[in-house]
N, CA, C and O of each residue as an XYZ file, in Angstrom:
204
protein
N       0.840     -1.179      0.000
C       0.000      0.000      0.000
C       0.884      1.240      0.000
O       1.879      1.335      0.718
N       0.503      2.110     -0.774
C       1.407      3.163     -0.904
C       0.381      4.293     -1.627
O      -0.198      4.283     -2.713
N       0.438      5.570     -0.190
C      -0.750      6.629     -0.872
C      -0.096      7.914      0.038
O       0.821      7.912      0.859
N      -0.726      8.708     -0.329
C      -0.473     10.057     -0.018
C      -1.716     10.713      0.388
O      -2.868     10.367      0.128
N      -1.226     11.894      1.187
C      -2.531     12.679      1.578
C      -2.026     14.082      1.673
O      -0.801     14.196      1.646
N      -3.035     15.621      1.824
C      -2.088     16.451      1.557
C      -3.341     17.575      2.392
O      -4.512     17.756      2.057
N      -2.596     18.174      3.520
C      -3.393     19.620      4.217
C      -3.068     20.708      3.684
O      -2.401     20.872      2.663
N      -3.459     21.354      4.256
C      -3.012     22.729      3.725
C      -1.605     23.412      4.202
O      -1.244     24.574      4.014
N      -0.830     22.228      4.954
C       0.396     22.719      5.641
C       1.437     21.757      5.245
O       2.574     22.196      5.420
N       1.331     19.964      4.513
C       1.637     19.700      4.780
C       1.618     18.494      3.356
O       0.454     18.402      2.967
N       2.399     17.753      2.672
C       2.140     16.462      2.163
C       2.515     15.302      3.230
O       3.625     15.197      3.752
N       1.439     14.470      3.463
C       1.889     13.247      4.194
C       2.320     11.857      3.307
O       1.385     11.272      2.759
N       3.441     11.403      3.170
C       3.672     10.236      2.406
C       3.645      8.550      2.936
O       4.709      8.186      3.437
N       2.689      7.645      2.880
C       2.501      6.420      3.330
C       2.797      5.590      2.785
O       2.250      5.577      1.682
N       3.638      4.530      3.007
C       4.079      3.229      2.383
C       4.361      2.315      3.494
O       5.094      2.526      4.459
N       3.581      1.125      3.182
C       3.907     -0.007      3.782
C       3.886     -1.705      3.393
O       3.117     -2.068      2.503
N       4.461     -2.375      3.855
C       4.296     -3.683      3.524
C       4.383     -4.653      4.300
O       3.684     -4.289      5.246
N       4.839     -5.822      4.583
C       4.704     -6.822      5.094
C       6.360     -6.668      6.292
O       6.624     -7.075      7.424
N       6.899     -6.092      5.535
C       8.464     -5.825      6.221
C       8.194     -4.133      7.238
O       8.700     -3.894      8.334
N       7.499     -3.432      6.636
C       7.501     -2.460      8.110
C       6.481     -1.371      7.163
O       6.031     -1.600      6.040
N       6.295     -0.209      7.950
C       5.952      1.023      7.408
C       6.767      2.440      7.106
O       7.731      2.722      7.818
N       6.497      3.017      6.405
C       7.478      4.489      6.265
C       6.316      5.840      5.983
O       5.447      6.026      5.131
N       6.550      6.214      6.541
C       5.899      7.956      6.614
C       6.600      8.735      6.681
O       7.459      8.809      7.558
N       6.351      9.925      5.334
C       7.306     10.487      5.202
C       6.110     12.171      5.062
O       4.993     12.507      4.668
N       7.345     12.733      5.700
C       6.190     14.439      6.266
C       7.245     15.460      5.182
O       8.450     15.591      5.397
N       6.604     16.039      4.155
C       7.065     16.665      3.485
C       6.612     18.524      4.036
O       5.577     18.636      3.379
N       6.738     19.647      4.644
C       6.202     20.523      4.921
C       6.126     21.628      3.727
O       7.093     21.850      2.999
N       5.032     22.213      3.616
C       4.852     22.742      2.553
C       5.929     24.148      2.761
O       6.687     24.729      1.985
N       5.732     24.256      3.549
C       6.631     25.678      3.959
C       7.935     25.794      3.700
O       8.580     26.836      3.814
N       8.491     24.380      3.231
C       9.925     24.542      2.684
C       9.857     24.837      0.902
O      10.884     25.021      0.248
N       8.223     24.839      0.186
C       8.340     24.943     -0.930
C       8.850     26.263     -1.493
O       9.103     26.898     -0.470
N       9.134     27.009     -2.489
C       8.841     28.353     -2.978
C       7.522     29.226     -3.398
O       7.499     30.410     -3.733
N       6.387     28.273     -3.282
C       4.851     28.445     -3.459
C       4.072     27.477     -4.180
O       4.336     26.275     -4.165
N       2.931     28.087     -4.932
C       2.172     27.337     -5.080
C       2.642     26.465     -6.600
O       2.276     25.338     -6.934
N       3.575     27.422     -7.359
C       4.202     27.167     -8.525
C       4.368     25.968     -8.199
O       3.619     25.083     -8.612
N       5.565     25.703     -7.257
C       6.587     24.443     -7.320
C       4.938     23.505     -6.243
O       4.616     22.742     -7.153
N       4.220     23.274     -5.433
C       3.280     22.345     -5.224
C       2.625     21.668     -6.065
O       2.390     20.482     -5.832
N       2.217     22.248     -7.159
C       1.562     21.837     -8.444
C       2.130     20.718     -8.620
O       1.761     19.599     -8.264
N       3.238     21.110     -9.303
C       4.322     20.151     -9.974
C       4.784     18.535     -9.032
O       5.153     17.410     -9.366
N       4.598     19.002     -8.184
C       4.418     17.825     -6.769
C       3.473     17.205     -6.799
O       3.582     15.980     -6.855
N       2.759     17.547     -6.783
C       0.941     17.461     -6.400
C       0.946     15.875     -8.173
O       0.636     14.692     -8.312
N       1.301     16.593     -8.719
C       1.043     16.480    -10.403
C       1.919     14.632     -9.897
O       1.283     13.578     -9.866
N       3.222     14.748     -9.620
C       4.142     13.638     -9.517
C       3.633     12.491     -8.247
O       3.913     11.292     -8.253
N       3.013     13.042     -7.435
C       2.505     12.175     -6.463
C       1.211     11.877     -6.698
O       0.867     10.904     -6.027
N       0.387     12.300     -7.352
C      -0.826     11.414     -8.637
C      -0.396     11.160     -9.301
O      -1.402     10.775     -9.897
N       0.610     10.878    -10.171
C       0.814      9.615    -11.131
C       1.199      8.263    -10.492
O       1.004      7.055    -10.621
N       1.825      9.113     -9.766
C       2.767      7.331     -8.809
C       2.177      7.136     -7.612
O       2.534      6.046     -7.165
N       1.398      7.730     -6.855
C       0.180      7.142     -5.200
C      -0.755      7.711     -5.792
O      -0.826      8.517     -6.720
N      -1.794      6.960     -4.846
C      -3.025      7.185     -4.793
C      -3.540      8.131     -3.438
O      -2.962      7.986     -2.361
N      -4.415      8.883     -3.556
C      -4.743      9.783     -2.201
C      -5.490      9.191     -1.944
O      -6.380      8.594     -2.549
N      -4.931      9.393     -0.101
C      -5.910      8.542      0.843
C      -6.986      9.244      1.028
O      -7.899      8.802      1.726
């Protein structure tokens, strides 16, 4: 299972399997704006699914 979810502060990244889990906290506040989120947003719907 491997999905993503996304607040208004924050991308949350989920992956797990039979060997363990990984969550990964991306903060939006390190982006340059909404420009560069898009482009994120865009790459983490092709490859996860939102939870």
């Amino acid at each position: 299972m491997s999905c993503y979810a996304e607040s208004p502060r924050l991308f949350v990244l989920l992956a797990a399997d039979k060997k363990g889990t990984l969550l990964g906290i991306l903060p939006k506040q390190g982006l340059d704006g909404a420009d560069v989120a898009e482009p994120l947003r865009a790459i983490l719907d092709r490859h996860l699914r939102r939870a």
